[in-house]
C-alpha positions as CSV (number, residue, x, y, z in Angstrom):
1,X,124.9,156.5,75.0
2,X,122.6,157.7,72.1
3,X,123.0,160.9,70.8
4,X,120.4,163.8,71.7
5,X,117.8,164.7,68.8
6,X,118.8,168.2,67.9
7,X,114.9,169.3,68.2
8,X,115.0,168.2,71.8
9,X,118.2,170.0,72.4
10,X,116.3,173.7,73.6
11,X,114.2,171.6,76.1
12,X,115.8,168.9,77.6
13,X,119.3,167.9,79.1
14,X,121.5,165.2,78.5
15,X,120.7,163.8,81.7
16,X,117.0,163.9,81.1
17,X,117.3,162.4,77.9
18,X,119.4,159.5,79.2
19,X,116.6,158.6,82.0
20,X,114.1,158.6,79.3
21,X,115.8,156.4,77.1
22,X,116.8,153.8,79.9
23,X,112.8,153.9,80.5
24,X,111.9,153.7,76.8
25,X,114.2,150.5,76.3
26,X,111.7,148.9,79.1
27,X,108.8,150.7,78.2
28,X,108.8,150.5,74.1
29,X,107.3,154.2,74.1
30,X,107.9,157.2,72.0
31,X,110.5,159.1,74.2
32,X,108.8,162.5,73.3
33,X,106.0,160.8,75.7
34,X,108.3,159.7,78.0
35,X,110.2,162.9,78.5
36,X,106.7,164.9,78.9
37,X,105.0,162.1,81.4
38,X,108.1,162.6,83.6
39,X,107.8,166.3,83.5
40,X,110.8,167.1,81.7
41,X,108.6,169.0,78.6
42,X,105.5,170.6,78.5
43,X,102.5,169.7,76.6
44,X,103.4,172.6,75.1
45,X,106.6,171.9,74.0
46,X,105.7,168.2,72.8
47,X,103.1,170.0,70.9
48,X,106.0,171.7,68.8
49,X,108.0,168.6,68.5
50,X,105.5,166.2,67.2
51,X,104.4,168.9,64.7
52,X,108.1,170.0,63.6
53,X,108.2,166.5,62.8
54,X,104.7,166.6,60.8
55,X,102.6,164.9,63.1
């Protein structure tokens, strides 16, 4: 199991984050996409993350 990003700790759970990286090992995406496609972040909230992260 890989450890939760502490910026994605206020918005998502564990169990959320595991889904998302069981589909991101098929998928090759960025798992900030994958958590907002499957609903469990906003647009808002990957908004936040992608520019905490300087994006």
């Amino acid at each position: 199991m890989l450890t939760m990003p502490t910026s994605l700790v206020p918005f998502v759970t564990p169990k959320e984050w595991n889904l998302a990286k069981r589909i991101q090992q098929r998928e090759q995406g960025d798992v900030r996409l994958i958590l907002w496609r499957l609903g469990f972040i906003s647009i808002y909230q990957l908004a936040e993350l992608l520019e905490r992260e300087g994006f």
